[in-house]
DSSP file (Angstrom, degrees, kcal/mol; ACC not computed):
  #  RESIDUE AA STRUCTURE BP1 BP2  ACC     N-H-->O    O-->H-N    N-H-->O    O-->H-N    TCO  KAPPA ALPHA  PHI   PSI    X-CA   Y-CA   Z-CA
    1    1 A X              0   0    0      0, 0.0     2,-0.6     0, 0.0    46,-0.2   0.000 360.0 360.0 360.0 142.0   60.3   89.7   88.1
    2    2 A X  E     -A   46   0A   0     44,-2.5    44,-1.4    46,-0.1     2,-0.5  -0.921 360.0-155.2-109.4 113.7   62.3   92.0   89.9
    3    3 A X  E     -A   45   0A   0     -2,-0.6    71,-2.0    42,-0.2     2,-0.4  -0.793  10.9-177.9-117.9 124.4   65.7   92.9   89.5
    4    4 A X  E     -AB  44  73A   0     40,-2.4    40,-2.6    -2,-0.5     2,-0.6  -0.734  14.8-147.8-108.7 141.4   68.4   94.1   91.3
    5    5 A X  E     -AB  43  72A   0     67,-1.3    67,-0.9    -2,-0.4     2,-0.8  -0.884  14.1-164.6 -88.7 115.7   72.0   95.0   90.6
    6    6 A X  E     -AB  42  71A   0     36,-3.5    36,-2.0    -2,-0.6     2,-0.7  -0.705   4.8-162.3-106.6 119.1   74.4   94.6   93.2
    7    7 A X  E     - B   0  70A   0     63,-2.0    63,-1.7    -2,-0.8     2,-0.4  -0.721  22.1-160.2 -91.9 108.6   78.1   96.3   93.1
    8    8 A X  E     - B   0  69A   0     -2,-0.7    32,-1.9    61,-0.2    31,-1.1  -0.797  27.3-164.5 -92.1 126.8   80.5   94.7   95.5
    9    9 A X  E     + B   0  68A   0     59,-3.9    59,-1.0    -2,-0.4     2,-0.4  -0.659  33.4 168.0 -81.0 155.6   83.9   95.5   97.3
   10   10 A X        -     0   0    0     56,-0.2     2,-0.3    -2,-0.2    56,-0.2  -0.994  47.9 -62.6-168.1 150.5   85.4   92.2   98.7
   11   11 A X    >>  -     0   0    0     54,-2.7     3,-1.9    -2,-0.4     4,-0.5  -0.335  42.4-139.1 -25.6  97.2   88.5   90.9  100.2
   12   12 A X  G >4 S+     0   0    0     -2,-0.3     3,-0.8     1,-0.3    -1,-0.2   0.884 103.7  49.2 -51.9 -43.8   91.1   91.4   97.3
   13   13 A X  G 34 S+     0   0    0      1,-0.2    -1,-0.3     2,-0.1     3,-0.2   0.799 117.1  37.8 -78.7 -10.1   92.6   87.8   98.5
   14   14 A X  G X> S+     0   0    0     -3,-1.9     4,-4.1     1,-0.2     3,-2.4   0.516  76.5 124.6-122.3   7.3   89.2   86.0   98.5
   15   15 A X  H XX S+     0   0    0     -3,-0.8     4,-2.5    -4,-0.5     3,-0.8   0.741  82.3  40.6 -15.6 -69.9   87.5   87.8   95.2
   16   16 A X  H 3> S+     0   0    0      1,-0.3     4,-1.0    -3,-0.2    -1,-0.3   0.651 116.3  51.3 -88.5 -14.2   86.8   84.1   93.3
   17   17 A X  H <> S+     0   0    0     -3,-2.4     4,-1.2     2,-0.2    -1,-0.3   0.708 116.0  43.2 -87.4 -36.0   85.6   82.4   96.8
   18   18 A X  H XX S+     0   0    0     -4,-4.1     4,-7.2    -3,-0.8     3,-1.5   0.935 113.6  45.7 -51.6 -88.1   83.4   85.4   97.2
   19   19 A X  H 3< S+     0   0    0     -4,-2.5     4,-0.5     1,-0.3    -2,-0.2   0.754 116.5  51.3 -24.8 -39.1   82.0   85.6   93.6
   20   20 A X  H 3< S+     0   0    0     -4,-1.0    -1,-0.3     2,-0.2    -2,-0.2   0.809 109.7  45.6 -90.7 -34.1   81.5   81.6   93.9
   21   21 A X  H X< S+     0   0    0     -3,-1.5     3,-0.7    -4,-1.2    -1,-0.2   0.714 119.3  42.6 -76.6 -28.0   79.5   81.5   97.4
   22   22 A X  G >< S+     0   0    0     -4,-7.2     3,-0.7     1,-0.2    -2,-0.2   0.681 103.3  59.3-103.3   8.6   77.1   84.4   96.3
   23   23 A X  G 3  S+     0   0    0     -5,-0.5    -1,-0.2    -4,-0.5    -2,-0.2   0.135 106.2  56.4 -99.6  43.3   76.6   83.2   92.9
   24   24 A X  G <  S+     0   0    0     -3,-0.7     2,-0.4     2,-0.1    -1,-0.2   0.027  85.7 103.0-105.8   5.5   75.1   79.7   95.1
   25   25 A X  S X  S-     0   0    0     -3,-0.7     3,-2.1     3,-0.1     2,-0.5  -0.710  86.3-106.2-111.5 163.5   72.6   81.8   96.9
   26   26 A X  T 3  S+     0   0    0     -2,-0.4    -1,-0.1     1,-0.2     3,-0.1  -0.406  98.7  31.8 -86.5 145.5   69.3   81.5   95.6
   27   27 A X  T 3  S+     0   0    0     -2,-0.5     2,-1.3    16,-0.1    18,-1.1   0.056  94.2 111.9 102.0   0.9   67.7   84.4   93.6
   28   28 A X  E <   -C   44   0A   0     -3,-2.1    16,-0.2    16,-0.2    -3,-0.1  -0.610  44.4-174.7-100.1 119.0   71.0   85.3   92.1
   29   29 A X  E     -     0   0A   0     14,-1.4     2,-0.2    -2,-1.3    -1,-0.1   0.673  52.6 -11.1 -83.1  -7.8   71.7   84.9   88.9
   30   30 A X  E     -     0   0A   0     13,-0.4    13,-2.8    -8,-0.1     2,-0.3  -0.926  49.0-144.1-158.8 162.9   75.3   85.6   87.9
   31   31 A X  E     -C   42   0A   0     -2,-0.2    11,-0.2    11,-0.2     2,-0.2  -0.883   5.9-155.1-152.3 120.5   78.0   87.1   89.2
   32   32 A X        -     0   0    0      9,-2.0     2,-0.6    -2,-0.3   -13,-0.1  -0.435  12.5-147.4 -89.1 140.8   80.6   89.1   87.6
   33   33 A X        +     0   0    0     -2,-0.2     2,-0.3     7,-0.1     7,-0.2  -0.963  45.5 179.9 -99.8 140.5   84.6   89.7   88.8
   34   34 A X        -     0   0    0      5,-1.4     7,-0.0    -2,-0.6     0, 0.0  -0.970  27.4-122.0-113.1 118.5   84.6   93.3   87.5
   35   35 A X        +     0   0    0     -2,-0.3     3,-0.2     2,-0.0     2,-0.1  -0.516  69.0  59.3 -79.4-169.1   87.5   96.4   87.3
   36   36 A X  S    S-     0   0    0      1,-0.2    -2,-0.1     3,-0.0     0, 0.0  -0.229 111.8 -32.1 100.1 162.9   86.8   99.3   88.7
   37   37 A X  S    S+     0   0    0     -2,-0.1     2,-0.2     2,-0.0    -1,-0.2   0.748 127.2  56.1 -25.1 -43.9   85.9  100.7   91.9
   38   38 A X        -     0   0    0     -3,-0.2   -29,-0.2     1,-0.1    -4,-0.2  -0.510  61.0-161.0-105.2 173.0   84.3   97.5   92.3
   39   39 A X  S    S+     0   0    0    -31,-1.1    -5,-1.4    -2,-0.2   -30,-0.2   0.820  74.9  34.0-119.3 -40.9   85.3   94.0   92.2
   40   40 A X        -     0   0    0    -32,-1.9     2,-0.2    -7,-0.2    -6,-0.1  -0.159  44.5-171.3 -64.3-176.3   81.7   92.2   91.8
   41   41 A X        -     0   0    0    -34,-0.1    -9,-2.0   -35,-0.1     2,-0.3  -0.454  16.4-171.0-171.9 128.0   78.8   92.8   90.3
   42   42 A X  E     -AC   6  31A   0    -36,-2.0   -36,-3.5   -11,-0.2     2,-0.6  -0.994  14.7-142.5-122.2 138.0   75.5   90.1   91.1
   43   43 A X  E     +A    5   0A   0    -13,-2.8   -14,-1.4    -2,-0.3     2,-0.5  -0.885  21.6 176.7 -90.9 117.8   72.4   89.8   89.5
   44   44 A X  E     +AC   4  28A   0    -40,-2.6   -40,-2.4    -2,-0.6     2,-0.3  -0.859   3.9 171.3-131.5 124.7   69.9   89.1   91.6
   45   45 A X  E     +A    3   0A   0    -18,-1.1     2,-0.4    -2,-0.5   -42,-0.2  -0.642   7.6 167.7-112.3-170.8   66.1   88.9   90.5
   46   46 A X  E     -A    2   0A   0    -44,-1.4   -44,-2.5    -2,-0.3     3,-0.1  -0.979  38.7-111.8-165.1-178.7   63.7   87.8   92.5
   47   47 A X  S    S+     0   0    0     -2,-0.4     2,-0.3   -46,-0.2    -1,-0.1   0.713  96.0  31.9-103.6  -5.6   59.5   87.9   92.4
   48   48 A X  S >  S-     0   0    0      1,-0.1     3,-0.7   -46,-0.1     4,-0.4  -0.994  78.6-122.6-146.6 141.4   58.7   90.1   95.0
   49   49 A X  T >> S+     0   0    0     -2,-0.3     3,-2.8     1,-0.3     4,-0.5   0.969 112.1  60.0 -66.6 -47.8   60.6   93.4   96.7
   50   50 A X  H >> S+     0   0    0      1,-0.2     3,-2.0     2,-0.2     4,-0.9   0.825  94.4  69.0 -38.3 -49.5   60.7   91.8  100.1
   51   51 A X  H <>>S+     0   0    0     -3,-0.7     4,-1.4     1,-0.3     5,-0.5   0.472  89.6  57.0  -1.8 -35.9   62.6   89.3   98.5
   52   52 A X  H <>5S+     0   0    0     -3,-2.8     4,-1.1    -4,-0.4     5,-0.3   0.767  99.7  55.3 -91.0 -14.5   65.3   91.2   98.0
   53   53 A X  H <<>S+     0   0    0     -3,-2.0     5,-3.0    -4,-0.5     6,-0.4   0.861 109.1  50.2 -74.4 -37.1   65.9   92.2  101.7
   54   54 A X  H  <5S+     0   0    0     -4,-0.9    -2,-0.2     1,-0.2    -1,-0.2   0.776 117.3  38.1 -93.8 -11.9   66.0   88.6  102.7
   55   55 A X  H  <>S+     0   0    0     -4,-1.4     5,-2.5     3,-0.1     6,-0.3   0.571 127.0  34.5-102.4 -26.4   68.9   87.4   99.6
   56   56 A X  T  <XS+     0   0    0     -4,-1.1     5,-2.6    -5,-0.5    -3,-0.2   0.942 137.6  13.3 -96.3 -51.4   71.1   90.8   99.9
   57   57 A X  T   5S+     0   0    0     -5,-0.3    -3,-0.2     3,-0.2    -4,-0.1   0.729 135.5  47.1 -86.1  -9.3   71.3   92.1  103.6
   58   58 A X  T   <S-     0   0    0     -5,-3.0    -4,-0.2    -6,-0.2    -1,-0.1   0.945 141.2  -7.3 -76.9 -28.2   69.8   88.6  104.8
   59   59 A X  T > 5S+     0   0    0     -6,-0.4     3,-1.8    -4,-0.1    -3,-0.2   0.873 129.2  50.3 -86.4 -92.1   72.6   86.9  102.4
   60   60 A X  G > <S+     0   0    0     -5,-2.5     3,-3.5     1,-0.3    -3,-0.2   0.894 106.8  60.4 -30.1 -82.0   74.5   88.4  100.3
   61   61 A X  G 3 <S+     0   0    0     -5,-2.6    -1,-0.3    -6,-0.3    -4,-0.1   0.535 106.7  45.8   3.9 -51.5   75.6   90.9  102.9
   62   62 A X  G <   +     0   0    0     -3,-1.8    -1,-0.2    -6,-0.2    -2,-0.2   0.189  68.7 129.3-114.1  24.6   77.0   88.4  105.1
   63   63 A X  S X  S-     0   0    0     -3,-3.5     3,-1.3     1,-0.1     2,-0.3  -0.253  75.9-110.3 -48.5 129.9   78.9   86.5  102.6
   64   64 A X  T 3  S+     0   0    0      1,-0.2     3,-0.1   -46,-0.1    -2,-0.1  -0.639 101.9  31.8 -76.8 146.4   82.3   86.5  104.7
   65   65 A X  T 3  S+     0   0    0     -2,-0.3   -54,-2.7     1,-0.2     2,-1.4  -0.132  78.7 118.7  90.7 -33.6   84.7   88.8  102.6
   66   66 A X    <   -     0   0    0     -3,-1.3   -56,-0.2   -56,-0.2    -1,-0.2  -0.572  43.7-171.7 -91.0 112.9   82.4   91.0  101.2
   67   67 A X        -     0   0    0     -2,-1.4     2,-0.2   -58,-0.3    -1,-0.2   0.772  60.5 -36.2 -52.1 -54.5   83.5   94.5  102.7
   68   68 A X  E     -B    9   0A   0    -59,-1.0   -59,-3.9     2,-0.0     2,-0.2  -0.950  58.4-152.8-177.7 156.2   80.3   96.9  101.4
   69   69 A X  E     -B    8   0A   0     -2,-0.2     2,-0.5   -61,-0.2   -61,-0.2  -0.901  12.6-144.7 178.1 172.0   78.0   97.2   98.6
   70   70 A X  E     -B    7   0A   0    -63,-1.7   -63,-2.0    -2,-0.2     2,-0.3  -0.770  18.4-154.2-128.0 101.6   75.9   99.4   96.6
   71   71 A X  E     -B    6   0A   0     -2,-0.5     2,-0.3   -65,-0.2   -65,-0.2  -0.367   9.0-172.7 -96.7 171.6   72.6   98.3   95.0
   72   72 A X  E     -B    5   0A   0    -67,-0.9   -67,-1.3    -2,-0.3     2,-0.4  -0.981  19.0-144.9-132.8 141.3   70.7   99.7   91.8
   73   73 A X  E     -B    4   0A   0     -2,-0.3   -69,-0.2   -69,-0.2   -71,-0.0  -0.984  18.5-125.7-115.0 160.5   67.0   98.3   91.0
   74   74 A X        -     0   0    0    -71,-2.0     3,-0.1    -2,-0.4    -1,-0.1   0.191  27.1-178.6 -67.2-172.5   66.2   97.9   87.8
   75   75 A X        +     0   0    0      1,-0.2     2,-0.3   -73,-0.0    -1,-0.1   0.102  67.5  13.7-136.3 -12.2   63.0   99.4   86.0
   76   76 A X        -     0   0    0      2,-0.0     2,-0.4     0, 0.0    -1,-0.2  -0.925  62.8-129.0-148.5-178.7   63.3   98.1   82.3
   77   77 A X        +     0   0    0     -2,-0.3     2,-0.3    -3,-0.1     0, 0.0  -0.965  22.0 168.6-132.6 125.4   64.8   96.0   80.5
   78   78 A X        +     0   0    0     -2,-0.4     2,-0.4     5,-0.0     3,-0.1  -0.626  26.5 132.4-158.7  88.7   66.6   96.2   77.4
   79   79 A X        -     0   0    0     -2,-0.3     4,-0.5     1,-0.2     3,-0.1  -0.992  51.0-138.9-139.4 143.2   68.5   93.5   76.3
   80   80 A X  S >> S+     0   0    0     -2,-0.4     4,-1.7     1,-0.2     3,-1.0   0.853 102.6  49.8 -47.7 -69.0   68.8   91.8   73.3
   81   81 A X  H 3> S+     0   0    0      1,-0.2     4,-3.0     2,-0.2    -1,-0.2   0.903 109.6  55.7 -52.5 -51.9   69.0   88.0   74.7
   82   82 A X  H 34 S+     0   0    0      2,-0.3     4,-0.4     1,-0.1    -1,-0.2   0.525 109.4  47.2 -68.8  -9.9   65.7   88.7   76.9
   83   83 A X  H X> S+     0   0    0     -3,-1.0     3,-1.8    -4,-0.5     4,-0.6   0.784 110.5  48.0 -95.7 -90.6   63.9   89.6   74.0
   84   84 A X  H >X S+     0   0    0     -4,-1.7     3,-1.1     1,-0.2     4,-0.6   0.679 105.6  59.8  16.1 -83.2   64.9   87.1   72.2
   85   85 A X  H >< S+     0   0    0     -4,-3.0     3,-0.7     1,-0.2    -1,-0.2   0.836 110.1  44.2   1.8 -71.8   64.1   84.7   75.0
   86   86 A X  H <4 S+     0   0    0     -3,-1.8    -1,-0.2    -4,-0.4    -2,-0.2   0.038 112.6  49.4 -96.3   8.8   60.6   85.8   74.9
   87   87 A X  H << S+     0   0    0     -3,-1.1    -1,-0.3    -4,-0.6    -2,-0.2   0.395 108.4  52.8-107.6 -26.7   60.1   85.7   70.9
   88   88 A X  S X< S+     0   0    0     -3,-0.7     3,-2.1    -4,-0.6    -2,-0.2   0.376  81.3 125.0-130.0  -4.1   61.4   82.5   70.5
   89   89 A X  T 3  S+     0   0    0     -5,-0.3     3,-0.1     1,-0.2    -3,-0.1  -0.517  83.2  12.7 -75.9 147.1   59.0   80.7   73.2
   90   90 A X  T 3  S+     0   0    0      1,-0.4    -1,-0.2    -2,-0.1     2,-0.2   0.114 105.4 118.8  88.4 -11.0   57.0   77.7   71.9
   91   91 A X    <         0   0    0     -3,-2.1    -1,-0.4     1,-0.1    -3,-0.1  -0.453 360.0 360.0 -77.6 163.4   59.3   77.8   68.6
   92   92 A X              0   0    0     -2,-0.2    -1,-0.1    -3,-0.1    -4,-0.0   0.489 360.0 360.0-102.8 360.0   61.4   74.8   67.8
């Protein structure tokens, strides 16, 4: 799994209309309203790197409102819940 973070500027007036249309598109999995420079933040993983062209500049990108944005991919992971996750399959 592949994951990308993506940091979003958007319309000030249309922020929750934004947030709400790109966290419907498929391979993201949340989307945060954020301070800061930025005003989003989506997670978007997906299974393959091509994948990612075709949900942020084929998608994400032309969500109307969204102004610019700035992506990070991941290389690890290190989060408590996702460990977890993955410990606790096949328990009851």
């Amino acid at each position: 799994m592949i994951t990308a973070i993506v940091l979003i500027k958007a319309d000030m007036a249309r922020i929750p209309e934004v947030g709400e249309h790109i966290a419907q598109l498929d391979g993201v999995s949340e989307v945060y309203s954020v301070t800061g420079e930025y005003d989003l933040v989506a997670m978007v993983r997906v299974q393959r790197h091509d994948d990612l062209a075709e949900v942020i500049p084929g998608r994400l990108n032309k969500t109307p409102g969204v102004l610019s944005t700035e992506t990070h991919i991941a290389f690890r992971t290190y989060s408590r819940h996702d460990l977890e996750a993955a410990f606790s399959l096949g328990m009851e």
